[in-house]
C-alpha positions in Angstrom: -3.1 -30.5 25.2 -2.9 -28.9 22.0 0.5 -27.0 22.5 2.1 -30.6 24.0 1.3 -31.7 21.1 2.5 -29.2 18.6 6.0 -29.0 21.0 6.6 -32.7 20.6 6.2 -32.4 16.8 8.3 -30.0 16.7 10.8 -31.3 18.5 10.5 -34.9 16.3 10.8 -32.5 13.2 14.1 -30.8 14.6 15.5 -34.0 15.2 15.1 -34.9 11.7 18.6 -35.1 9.6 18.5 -32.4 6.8 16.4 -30.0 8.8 16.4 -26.4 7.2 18.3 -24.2 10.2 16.2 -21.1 11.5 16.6 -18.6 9.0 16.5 -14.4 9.7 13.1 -12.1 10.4 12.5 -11.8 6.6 10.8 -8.4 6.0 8.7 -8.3 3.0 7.2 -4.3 1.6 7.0 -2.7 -1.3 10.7 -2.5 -3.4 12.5 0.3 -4.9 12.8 3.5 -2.8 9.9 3.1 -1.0 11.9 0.0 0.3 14.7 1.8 0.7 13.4 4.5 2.8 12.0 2.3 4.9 15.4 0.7 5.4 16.5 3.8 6.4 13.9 4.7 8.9 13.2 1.7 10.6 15.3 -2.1 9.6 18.8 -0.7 10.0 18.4 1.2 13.1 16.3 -1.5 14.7 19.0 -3.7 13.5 21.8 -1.0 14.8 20.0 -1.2 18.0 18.9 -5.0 18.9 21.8 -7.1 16.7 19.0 -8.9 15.2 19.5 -10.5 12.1 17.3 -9.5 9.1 16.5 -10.2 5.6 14.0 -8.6 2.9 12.4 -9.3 0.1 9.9 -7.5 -2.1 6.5 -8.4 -4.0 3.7 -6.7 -6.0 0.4 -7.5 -3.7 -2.0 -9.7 -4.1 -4.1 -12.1 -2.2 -3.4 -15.0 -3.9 0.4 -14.7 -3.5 -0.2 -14.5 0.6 -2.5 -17.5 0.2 0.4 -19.4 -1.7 2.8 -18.6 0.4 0.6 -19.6 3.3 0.0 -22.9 1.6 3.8 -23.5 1.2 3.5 -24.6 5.0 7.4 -24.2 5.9 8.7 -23.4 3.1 7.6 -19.7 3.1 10.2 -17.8 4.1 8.1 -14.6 4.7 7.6 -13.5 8.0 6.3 -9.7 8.5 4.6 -8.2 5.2 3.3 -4.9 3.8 -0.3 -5.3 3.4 -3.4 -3.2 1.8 -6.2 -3.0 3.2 -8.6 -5.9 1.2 -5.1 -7.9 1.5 -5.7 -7.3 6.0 -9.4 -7.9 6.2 -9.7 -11.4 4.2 -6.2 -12.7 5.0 -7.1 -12.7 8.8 -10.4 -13.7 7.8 -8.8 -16.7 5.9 -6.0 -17.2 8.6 -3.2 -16.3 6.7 -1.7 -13.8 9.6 -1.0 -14.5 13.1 -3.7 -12.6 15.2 -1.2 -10.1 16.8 -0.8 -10.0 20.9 -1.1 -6.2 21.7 0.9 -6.6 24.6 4.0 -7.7 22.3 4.1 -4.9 20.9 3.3 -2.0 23.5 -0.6 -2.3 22.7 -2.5 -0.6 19.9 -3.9 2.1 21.6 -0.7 4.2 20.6 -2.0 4.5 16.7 -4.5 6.6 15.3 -8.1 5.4 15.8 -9.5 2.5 13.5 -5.8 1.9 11.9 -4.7 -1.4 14.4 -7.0 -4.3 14.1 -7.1 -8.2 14.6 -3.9 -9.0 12.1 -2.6 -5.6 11.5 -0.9 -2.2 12.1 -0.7 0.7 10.4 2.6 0.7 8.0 1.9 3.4 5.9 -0.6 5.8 5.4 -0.6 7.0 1.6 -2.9 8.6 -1.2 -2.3 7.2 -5.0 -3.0 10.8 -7.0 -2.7 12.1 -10.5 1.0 13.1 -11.1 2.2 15.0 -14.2 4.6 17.4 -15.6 4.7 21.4 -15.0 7.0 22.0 -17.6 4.7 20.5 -20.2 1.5 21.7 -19.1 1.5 25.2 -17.7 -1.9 25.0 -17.0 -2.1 21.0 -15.8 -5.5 18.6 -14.7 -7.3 19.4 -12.0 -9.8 16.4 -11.7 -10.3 13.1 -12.8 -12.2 14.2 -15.6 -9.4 16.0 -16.9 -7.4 13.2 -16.4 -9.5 11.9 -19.4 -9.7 14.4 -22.0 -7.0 13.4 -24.1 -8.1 16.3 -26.4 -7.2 18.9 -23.4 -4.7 17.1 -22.5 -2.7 14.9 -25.1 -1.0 11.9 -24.3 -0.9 8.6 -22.7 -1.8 8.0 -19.1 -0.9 5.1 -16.7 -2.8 3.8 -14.4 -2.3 0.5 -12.2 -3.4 -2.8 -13.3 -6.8 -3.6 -11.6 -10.0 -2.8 -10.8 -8.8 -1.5 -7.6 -9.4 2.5 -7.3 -9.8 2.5 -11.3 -13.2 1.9 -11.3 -13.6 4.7 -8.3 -11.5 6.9 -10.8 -13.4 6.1 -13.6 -17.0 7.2 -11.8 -15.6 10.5 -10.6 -14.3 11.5 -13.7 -17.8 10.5 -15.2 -19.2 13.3 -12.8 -20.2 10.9 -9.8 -19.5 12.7 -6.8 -16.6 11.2 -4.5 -19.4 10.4 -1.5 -21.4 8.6 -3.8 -18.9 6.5 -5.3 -19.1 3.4 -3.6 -23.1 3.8 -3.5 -22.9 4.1 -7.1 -20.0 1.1 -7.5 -22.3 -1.0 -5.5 -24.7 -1.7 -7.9 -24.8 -3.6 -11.5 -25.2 -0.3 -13.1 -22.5 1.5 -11.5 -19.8 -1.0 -12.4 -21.0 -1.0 -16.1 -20.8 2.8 -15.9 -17.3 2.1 -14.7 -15.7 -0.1 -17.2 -17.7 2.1 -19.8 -15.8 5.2 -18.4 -12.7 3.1 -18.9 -13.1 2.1 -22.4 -13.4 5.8 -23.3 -9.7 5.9 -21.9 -8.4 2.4 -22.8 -7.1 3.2 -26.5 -4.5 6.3 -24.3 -3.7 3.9 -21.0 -0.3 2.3 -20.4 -0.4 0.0 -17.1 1.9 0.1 -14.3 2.3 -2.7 -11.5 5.1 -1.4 -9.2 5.3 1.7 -7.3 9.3 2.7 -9.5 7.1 2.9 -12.7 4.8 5.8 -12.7 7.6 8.4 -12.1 10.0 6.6 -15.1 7.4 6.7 -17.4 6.6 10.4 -16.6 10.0 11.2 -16.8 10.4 9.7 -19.7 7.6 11.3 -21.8 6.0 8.0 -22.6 2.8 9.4 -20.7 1.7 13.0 -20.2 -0.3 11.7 -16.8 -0.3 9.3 -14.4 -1.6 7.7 -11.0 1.5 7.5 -8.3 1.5 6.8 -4.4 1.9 10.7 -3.2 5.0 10.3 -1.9 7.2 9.3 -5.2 6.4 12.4 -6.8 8.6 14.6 -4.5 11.4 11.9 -4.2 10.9 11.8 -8.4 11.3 16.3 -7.9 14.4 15.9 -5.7 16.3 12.9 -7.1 15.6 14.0 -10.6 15.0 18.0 -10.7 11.9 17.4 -11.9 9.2 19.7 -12.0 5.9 16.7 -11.3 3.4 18.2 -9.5 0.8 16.1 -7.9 -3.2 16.6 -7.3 -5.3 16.3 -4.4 -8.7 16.8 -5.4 -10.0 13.5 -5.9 -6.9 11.1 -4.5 -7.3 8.1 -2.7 -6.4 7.9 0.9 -4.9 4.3 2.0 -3.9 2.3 5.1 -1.3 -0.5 4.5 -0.7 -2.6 7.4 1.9 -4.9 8.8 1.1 -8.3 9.4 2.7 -11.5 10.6 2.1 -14.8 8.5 0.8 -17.3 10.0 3.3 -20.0 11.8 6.1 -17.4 11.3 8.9 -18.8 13.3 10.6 -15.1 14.0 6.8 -14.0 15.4 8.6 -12.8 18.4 11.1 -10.6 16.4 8.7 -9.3 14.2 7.0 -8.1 17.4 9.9 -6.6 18.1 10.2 -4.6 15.3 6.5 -3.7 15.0 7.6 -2.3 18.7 10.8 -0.2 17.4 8.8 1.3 14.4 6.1 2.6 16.4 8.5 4.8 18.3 7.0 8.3 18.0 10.7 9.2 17.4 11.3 7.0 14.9 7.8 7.3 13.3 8.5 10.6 13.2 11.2 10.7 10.9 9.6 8.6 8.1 7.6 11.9 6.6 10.6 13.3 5.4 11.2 10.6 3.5 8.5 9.8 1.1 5.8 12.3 2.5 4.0 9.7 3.5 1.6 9.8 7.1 2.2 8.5 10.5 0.2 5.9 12.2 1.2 6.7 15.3 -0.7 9.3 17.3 2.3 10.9 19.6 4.7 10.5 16.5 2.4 13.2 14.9 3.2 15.5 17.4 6.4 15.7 16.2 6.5 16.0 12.6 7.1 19.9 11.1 4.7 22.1 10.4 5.3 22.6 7.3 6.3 19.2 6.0 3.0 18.0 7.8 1.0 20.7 5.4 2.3 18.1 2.1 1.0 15.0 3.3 -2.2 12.9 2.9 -3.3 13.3 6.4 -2.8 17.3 6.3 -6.8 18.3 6.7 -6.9 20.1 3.4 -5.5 17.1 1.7 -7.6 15.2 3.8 -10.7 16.6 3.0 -9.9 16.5 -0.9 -9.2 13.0 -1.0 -11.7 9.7 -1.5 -10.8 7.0 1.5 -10.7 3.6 -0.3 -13.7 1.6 1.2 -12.2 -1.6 2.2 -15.4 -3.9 3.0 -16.3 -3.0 -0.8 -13.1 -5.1 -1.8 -13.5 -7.2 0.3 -16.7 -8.3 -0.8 -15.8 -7.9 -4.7 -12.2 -8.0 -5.2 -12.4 -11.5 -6.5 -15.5 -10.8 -9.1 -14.0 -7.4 -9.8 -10.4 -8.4 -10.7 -12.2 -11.9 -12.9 -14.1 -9.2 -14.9 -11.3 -6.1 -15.5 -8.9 -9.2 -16.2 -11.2 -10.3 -19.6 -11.5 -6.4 -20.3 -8.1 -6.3 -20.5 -7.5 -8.5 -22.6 -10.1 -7.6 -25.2 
């Protein structure tokens, strides 16, 4: 009774003079060449191949943004976004995302285990690192607490705005080790040792909020260090000749996912594309990219040896890296991001 319902509002509201027309698949990630690579790999031959209309757009993250768009009802002109992981968990908690129909999309059995879930699939699978410059230290950082000895190592260092992998940063450079980090960050005392950590580095840190700026800064000698998604610092080397080199002890491994807002009216054609860019074929060309991971279990199969050896997923890598607990921040992001904000701005 529900649907009859809906269908005959619908069809009241589409009678309505001054309507707005149906409008592309709007595809919303992560901007700059992280976009752009993805354009490559996956939007212009799925739109090569189907015909299908498509638009982008770009955005910074944040949970508030998804539930303001959400709120906008049909004004929100967002249809299939790049999520992170806290982003997944409490938008379908909160109903911002459609649950997605495995069967629209070939079923999730095809990714890697524990990547699909309710709302989501894998998108991109990614470590943010310490990146900095070979020709200026011969003999570079080699863990987080490097990272904060400005006496070592002079010079600024950026890091992202938030409390979001800062504080796990700030614990392991303090000597917590990285499988007791969310143990420690779990309690009162570990998030004061945190933000203590951080005011140590405060007077040296220069904040970044989109993915272009840790490699401008480096390259322009603003900062001696910084935290980067893995896969800019090798496009940063080829694009520029630059000589970055990145670190792997200590990195953070992330899932971001792709999700459908809730009430999209171009659900079935982000289905579709969900479909076309979990292709092992064409999953298996997004590596060479950005070295960034695969979330699909075949397309693994098919990437090179050694360009697999580079990225976050390669075991070594793997094993030197800190997964980003997303229950944690789930649970705190809200309390977290209230308190880092004031510290901030002190």
């Amino acid at each position: 009774m529900k649907k009859i319902v809906h269908l005959a509002a619908l069809a009241a509201a589409l009678a309505l003079p001054g309507m707005a027309a149906a409008r592309d698949l709007t595809i919303v990630s992560w901007g700059g060449i992280f976009q752009d690579a993805q354009r490559d790999v996956f939007f212009t031959p799925f739109k090569t191949e189907t015909k299908a209309p498509l638009s982008e757009d770009s955005w910074d993250g944040g949970v508030g943004v998804l539930r303001s768009k959400a709120q906008a009802g049909d004004s929100n002109t967002w249809d299939l976004v790049e999520v992170e992981a806290e982003e997944l968990t409490i938008g379908c908690e909160e109903g911002l995302f459609e649950v997605l129909d495995p069967a629209k999309f070939g079923g999730a059995e095809k990714y890697l285990p524990g990547t699909a879930s309710e709302c989501g699939v894998p998108a991109n699978i990614f470590s943010i690192a310490v990146a900095y410059d070979g020709e200026k230290f011969a003999n570079g950082p080699r863990s987080w607490a490097d990272f904060w000895d400005v006496k070592k190592f002079p010079g600024k260092r950026a890091l992202r705005s938030g409390p979001k992998m800062n504080l796990e940063f700030a614990l392991m450079a303090d000597g917590v080790a990285a499988n007791k980090v969310y143990e420690t960050l779990a309690t009162p005392e570990g998030v004061d040792r945190a933000f203590a950590k951080l005011d140590e580095l405060k007077p040296n840190i220069v904040w970044w909020t989109s993915g272009n700026q840790p490699m401008q800064l480096l390259g322009s000698g603003e900062i001696a260090m910084t935290t980067s998604y893995n896969g800019r610092i090798p496009a940063a080397n080829a694009a520029d000749k630059r000589n970055f080199k990145i670190i792997w002890p200590g990195a953070m491994l992330n899932v971001d996912s792709w999700v459908i807002m809730k009430g999209s009216p171009n659900a079935d054609s982000a289905y579709k594309l969900i479909e076309f860019m979990a292709k092992p074929a064409v999953q298996a060309n997004w590596p060479a990219k950005l070295n960034y991971g695969v979330g699909v279990t075949e397309a693994q199969k098919l990437v090179p040896a050694e360009l697999a050896a580079n990225l976050p997923t390669a075991p070594e890598n793997l094993a030197a890296s800190l997964t980003l607990d997303a229950g944690f921040w789930v649970n705190h992001i809200d309390q977290l991001t209230e308190r880092f904000s004031a510290w901030a701005a002190k």
